[in-house]
Structures are given as structure tokens and as C-alpha cells.
N, C-alpha and C positions, 0 to 999 in steps of 0.2 A: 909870234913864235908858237907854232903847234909841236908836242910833246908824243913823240911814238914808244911806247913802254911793253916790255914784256911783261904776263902777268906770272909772277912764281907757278900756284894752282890754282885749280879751281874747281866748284861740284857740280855737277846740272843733272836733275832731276826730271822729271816729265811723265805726263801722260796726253798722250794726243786719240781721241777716237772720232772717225770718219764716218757715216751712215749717206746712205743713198736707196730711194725706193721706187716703184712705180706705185703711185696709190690706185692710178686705174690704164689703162692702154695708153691713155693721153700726157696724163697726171703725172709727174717727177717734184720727188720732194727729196732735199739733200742737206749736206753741210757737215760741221765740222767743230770740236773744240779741244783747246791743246791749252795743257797750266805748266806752266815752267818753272820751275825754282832753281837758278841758276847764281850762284854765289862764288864770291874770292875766298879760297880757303888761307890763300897764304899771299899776299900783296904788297911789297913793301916799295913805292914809288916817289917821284918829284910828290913836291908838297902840296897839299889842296889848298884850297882859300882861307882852309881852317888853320891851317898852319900841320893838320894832321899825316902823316906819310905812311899810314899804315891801312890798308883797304882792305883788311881780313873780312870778313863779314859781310862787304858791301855786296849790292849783286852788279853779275855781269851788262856791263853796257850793250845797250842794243838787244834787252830780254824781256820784255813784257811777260808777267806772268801768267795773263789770261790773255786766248784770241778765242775768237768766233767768227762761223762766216757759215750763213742760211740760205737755201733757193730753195724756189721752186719753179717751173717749168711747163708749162701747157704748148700743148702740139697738138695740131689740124690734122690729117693728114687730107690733101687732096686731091685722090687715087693719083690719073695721069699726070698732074699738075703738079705737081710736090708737097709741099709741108709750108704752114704756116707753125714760127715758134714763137711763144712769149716768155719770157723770162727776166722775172725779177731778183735781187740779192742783195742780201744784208750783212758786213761786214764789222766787227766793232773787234779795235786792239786797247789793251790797259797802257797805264803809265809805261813809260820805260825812260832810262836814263842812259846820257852820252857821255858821262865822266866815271872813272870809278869812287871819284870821293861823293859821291849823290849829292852834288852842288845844284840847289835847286834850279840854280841859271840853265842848265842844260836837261833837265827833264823835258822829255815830249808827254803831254798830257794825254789819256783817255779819248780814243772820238771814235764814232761812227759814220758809215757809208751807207746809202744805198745804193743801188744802178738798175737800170732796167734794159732790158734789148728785146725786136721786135726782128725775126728775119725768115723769109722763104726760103727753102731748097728747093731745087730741079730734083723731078723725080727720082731721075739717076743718081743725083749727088752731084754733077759737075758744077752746077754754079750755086750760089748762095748770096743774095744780096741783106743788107741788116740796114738798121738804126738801130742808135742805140744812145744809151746817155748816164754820163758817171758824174758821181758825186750829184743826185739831185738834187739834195736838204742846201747845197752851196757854202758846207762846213769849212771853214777855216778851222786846219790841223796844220801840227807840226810833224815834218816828215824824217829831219837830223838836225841835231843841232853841232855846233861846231865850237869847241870854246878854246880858250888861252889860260890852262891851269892854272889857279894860284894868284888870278887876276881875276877880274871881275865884267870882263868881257864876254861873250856868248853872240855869235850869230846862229840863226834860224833858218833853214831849209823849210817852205812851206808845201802842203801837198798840194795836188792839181787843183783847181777850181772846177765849179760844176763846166763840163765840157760835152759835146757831142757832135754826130756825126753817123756818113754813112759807110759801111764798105763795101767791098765786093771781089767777093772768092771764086777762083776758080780752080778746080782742083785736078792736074793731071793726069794724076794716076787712075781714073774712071775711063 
């Protein structure tokens, strides 16, 4: 039996700042970082495992306090020919939790990403082929977990395994 609860309140806090540059004609350096403090100010629900029904305090489920996420970006250009682009990125999320009682069964732990991608454009823009490849490191993360409140049960949603491949875009509107 999964449990759907309304949460009375709650507070969330934040700051998120983005940055993106060219360091030189070619060179793109970017990324991002957001801290969240998002908490139940008033929670009173089914019982946790602790026996407690009162989740004031706890924080919001699904709220990692820290994210991050880095690129950087080199581009060819090759006049008539198009553009060669390389681009690599680094992603890392904090803890977060899938209960509001912060049962440790259903915490997703801390992890990082990297990926990389390699892709031409047609001069014009019409076509675009890539490789590309995610999750290199072949990190085992958890991506949600699913628990049975007040029991001792938790299944795990894991995140993609390292995978790759090629595409290919073509873009109409050119």
C-alpha cells in the first residue's frame, strides 16, 4: 500500500546562479549552482517507522539541497563545411529524501555524472550528426525510491547506466 498525503505547509528557500561565457571565439565555459532549503513547517501524517506523525521540520521530499552542473564546450568552425563541436559536463546532486519522515530506507544518496558529446553542423544548420556518451564513470545512483510508510520496505529506481550512441538532426526550419 502506497500512502498519498497532503502536506499542511511548508518553507523553501533558495538561491540558484547560472553563468555562461565565451573564454575565446571557440571556448564556452558554463554551468550552474542552486542550494535549496526546503522544509515542512506544519506536517501532521500516517505514521513513520518511528512511530512519529509529526514531520514539522523535516525537509521536502525530492529537494536536494545542493546541485551543480559544469561545461565546457570547444567549436571548430569549418568555413564552408560547418562546425566541429566537443563538449564535455559535469553534473553532481546532494542527498535527497523520498519520505517526509527522513527514513533512511528511502534516501537517494549524493552522486555524480559526467558525459561527453562530439557533433558536426552543416554550415547552414540543417543537419547535425553527434556521438555522444552519458554517465562515463558507469556510476550506480539512485534516481527515486518508493517506500511503504511505517514498514520497512523501500524499493529503488536506479539511474541510467553508462550508455551511448549516435543522432541525427535535421532541422526544418533552415
Amino acid at each position: 500500500q502506497f500512502i498519498t498525503e497532503n502536506a499542511g505547509k511548508a518553507e523553501i528557500k533558495g538561491l540558484e546562479l547560472e553563468v555562461a561565457g565565451l573564454l575565446t571565439d571557440s571556448w564556452e565555459l558554463g554551468g550552474n549552482f542552486a542550494w535549496l532549503d526546503a522544509e515542512y513547517t506544519e506536517f501532521t501524517g500516517t505514521p513513520a517507522a518511528t512511530g512519529n506523525s509529526d514531520f514539522s521540520g523535516n525537509p521536502l521530499r525530492q529537494a536536494p539541497e545542493y546541485s551543480v552542473y559544469v561545461y565546457t564546450q570547444y567549436t571548430i568552425n569549418l568555413a564552408s563545411t560547418g562546425s566541429i563541436a566537443a563538449k564535455v559536463d559535469y553534473s553532481y546532486q546532494d542527498d535527497m529524501f523520498f519520505d517526509p519522515d527522513v527514513n533512511p530506507i528511502t534516501v537517494a544518496p549524493g552522486y555524480s555524472l559526467w558525459n561527453a558529446r562530439l557533433a558536426w553542423t552543416s554550415a547552414d544548420g540543417t543537419y547535425e550528426f553527434a556521438g555522444w556518451i552519458k554517465n562515463i564513470g558507469d556510476k550506480d545512483y539512485v534516481h527515486h525510491t518508493f517506500s511503504q510508510r511505517g514498514s520497512r520496505i523501500a524499493f529503488a529506481r536506479f539511474g541510467d547506466p553508462r550508455n551511448y550512441g549516435v543522432t541525427f538532426t535535421y532541422n526544418f526550419s533552415r
